[in-house]
N, CA, C and O atoms as CSV, one atom per row, in Angstrom:
chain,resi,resn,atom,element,x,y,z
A,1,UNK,N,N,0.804,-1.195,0.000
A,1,UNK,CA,C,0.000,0.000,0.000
A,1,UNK,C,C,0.847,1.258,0.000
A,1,UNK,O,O,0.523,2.263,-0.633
A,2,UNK,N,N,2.172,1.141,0.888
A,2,UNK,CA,C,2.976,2.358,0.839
A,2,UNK,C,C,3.337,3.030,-0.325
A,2,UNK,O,O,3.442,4.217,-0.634
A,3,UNK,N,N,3.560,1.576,-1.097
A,3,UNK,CA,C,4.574,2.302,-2.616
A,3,UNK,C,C,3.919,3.170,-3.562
A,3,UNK,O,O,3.111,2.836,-4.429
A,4,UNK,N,N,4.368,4.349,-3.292
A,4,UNK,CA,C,3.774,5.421,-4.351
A,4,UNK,C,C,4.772,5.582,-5.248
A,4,UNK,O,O,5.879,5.625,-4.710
A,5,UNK,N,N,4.776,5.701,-6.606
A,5,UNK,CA,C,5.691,6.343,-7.205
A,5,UNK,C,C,5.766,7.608,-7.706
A,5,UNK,O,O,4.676,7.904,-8.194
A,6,UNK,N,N,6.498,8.413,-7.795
A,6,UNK,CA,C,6.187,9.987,-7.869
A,6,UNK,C,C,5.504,10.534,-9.162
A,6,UNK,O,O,5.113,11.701,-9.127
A,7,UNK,N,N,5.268,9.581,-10.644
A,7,UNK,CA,C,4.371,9.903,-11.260
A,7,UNK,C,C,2.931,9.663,-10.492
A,7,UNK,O,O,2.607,10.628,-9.800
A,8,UNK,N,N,2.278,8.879,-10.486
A,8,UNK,CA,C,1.558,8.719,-9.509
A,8,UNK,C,C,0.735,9.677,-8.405
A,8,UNK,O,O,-0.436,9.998,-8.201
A,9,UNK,N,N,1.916,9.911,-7.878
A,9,UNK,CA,C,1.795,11.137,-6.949
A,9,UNK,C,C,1.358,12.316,-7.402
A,9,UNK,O,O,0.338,12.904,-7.042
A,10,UNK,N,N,2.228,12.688,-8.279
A,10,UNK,CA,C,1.851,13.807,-9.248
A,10,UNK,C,C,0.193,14.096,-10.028
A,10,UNK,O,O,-0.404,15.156,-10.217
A,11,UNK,N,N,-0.244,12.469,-10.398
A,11,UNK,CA,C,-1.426,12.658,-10.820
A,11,UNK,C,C,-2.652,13.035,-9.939
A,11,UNK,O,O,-3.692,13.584,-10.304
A,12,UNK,N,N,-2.320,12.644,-8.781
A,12,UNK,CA,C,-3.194,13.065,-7.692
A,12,UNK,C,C,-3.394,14.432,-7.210
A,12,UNK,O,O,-2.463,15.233,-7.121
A,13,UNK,N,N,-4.576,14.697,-6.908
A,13,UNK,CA,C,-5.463,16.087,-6.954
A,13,UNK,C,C,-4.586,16.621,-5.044
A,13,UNK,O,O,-3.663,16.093,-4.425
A,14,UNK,N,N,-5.343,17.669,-4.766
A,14,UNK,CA,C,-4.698,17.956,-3.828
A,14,UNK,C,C,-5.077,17.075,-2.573
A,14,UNK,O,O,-4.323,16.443,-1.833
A,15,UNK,N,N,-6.527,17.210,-2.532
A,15,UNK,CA,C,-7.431,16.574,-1.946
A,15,UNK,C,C,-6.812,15.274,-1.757
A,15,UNK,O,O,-6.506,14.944,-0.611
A,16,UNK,N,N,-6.607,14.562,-2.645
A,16,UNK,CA,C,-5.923,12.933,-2.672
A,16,UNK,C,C,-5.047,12.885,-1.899
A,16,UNK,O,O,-4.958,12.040,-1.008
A,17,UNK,N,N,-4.022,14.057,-2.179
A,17,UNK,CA,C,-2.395,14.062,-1.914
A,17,UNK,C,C,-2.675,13.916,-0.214
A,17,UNK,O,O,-2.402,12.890,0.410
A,18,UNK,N,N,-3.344,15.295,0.473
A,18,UNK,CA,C,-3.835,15.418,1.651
A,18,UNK,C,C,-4.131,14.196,2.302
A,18,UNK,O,O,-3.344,13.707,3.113
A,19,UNK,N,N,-5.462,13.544,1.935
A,19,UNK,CA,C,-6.053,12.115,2.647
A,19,UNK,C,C,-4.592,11.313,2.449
A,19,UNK,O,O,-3.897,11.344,3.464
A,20,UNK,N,N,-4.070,10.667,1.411
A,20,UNK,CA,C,-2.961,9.942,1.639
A,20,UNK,C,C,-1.478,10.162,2.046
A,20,UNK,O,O,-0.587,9.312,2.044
A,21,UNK,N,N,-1.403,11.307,2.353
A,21,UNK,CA,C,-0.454,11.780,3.415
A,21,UNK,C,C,-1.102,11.051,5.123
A,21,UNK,O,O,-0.557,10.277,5.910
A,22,UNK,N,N,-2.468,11.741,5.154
A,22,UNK,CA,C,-3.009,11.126,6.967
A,22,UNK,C,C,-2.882,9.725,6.443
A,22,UNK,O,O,-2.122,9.139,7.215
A,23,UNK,N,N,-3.153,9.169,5.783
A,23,UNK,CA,C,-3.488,8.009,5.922
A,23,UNK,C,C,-2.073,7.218,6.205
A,23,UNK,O,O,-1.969,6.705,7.319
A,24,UNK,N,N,-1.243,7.111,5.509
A,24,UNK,CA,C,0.337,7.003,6.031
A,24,UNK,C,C,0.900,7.269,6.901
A,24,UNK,O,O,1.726,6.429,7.259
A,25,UNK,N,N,0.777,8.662,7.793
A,25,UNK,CA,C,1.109,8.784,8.985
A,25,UNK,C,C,0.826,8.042,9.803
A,25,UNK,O,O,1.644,7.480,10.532
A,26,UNK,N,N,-0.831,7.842,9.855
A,26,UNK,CA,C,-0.937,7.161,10.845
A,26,UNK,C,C,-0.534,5.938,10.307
A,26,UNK,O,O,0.049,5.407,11.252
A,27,UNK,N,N,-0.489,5.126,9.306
A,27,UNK,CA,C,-0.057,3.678,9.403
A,27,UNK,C,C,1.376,3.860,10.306
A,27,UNK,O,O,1.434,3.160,11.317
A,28,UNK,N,N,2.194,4.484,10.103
A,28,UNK,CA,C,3.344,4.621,10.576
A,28,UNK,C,C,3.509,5.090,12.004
A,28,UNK,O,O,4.542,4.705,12.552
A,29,UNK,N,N,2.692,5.843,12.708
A,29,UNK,CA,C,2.215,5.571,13.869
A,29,UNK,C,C,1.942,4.462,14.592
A,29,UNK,O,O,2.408,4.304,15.721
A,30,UNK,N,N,1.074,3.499,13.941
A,30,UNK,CA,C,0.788,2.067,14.110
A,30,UNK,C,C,1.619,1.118,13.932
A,30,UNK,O,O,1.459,0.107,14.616
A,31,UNK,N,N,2.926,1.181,12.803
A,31,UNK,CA,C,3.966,0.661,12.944
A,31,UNK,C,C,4.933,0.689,14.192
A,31,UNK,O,O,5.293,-0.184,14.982
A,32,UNK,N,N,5.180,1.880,14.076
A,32,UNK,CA,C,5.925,2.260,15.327
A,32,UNK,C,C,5.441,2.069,16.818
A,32,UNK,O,O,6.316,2.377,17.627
A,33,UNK,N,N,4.705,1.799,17.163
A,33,UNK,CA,C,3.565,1.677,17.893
A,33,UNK,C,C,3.756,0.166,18.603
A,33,UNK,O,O,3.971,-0.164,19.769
A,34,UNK,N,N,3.588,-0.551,17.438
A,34,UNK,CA,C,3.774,-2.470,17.067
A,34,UNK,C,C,5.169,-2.358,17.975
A,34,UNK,O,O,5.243,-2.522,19.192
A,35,UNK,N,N,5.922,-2.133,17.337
A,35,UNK,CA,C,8.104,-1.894,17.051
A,35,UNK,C,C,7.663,-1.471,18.774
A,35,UNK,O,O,7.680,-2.477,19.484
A,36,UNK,N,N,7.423,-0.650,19.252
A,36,UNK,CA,C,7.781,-0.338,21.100
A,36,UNK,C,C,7.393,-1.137,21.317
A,36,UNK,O,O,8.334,-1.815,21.729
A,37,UNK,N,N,6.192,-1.929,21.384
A,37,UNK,CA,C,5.425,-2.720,22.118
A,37,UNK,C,C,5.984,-4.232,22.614
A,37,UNK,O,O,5.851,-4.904,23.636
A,38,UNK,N,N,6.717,-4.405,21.259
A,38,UNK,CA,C,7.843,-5.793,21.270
A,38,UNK,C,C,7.513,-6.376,20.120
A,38,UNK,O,O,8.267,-7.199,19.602
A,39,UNK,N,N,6.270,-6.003,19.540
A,39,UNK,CA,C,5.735,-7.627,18.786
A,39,UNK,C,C,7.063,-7.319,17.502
A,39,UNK,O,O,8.055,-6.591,17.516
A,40,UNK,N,N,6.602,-8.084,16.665
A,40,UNK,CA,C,7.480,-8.355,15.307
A,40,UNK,C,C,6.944,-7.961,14.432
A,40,UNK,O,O,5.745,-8.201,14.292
A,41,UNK,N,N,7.717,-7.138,13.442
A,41,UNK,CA,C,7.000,-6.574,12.570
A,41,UNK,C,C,6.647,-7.188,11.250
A,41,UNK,O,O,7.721,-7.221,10.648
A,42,UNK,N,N,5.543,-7.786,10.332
A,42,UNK,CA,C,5.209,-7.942,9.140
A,42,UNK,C,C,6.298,-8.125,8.229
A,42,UNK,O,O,6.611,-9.195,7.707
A,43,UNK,N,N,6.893,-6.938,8.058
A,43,UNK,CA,C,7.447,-7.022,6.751
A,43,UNK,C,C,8.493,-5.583,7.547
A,43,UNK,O,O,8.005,-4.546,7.998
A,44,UNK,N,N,9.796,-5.895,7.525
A,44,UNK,CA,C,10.781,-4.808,8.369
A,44,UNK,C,C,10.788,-4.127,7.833
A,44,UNK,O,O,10.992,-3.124,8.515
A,45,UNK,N,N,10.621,-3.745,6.225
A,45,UNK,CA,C,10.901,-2.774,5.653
A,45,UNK,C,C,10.004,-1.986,5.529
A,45,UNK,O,O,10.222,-1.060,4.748
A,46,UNK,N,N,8.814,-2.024,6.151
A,46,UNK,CA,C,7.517,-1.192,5.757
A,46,UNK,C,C,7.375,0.151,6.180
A,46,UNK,O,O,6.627,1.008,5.711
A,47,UNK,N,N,8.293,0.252,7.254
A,47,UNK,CA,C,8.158,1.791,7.974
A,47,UNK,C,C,9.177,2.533,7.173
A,47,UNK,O,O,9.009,3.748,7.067
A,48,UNK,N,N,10.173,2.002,6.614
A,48,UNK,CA,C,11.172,2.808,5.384
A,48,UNK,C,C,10.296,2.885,4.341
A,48,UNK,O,O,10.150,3.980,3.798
A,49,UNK,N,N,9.900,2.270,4.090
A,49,UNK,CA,C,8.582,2.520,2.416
A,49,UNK,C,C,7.987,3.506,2.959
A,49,UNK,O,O,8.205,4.556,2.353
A,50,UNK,N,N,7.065,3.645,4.201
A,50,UNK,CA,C,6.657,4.537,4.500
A,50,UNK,C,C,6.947,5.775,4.485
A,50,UNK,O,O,6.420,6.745,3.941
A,51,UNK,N,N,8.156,5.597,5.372
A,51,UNK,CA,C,8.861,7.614,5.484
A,51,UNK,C,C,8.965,7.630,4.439
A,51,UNK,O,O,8.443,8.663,4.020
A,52,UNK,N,N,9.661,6.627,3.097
A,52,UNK,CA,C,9.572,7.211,2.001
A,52,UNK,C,C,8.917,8.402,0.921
A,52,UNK,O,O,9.088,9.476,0.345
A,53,UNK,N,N,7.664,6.765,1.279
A,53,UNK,CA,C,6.159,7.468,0.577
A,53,UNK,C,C,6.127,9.300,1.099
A,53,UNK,O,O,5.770,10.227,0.371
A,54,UNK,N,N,6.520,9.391,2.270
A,54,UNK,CA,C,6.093,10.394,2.613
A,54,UNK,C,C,6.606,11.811,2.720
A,54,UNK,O,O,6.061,12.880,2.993
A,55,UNK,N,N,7.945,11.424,2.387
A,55,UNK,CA,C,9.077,12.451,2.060
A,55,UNK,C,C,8.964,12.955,0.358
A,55,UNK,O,O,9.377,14.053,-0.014
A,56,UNK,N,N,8.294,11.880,-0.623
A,56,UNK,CA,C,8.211,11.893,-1.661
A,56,UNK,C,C,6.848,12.901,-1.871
A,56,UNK,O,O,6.896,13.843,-2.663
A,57,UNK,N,N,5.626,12.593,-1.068
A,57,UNK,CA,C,5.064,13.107,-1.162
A,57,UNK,C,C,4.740,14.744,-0.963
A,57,UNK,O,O,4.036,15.514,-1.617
A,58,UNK,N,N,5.563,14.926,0.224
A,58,UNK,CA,C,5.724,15.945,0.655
A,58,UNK,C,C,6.644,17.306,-0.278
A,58,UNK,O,O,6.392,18.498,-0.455
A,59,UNK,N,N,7.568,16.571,-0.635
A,59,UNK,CA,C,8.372,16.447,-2.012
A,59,UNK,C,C,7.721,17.317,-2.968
A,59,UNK,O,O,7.918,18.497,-3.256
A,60,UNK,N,N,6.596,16.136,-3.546
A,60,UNK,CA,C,6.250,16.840,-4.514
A,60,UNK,C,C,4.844,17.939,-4.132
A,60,UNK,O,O,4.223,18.553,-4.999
A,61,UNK,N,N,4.579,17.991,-2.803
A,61,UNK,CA,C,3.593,19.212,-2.858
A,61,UNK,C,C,4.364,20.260,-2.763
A,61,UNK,O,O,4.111,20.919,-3.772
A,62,UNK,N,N,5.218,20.850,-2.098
A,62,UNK,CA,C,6.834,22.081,-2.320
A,62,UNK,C,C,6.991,22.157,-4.006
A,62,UNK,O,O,7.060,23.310,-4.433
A,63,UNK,N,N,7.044,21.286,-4.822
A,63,UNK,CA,C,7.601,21.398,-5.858
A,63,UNK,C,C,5.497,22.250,-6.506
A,63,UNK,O,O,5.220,23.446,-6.602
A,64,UNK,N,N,5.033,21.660,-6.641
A,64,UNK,CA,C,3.697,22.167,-7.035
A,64,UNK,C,C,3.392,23.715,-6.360
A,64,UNK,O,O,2.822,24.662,-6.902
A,65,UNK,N,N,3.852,23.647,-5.274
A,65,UNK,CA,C,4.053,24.886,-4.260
A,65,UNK,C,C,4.694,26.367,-5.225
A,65,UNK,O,O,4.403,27.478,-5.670
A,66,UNK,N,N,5.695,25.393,-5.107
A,66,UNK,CA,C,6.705,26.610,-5.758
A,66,UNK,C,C,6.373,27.388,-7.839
A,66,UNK,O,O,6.698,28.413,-8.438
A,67,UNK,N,N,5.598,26.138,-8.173
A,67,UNK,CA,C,5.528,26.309,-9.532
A,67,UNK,C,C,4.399,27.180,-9.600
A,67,UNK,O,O,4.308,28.180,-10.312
A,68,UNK,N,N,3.586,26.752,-8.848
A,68,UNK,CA,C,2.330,27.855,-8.777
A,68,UNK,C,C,2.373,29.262,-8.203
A,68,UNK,O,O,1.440,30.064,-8.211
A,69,UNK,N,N,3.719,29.466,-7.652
A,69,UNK,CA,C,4.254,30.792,-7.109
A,69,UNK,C,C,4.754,31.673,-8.336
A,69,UNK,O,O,4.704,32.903,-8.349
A,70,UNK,N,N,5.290,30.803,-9.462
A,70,UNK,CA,C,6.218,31.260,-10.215
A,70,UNK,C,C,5.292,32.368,-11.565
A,70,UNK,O,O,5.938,32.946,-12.438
């Protein structure tokens, strides 16, 4: 579910971008959450996909940011 790719991203409205930004946080909340608690996590790499997703995303709303300034 994490893997966005930045075309992708791009095609998404703002509205989209917004909801699937919360929606990732909190998974990653809930990851992290799991990770203190002790249990074992799913799949180890999921909270790096995550920050990913979300650095990417963030990413490209600055870049949309800035173009619409210009």
């Amino acid at each position: 579910m994490a893997i966005l790719k930045a075309t992708q991203i791009r095609d998404m409205s703002d509205e989209e971008l917004e909801k699937k930004l919360a929606d990732l946080r909190m998974e990653l909340m809930k990851e992290r959450a799991k990770a203190k608690v002790g249990g074992v996590p799913d799949n180890p790499g999921k909270v790096r996909e995550i920050k990913r997703t979300i650095a990417r995303i963030l990413t490209i709303k600055r870049e949309k940011e800035v173009l619409s300034k210009k």
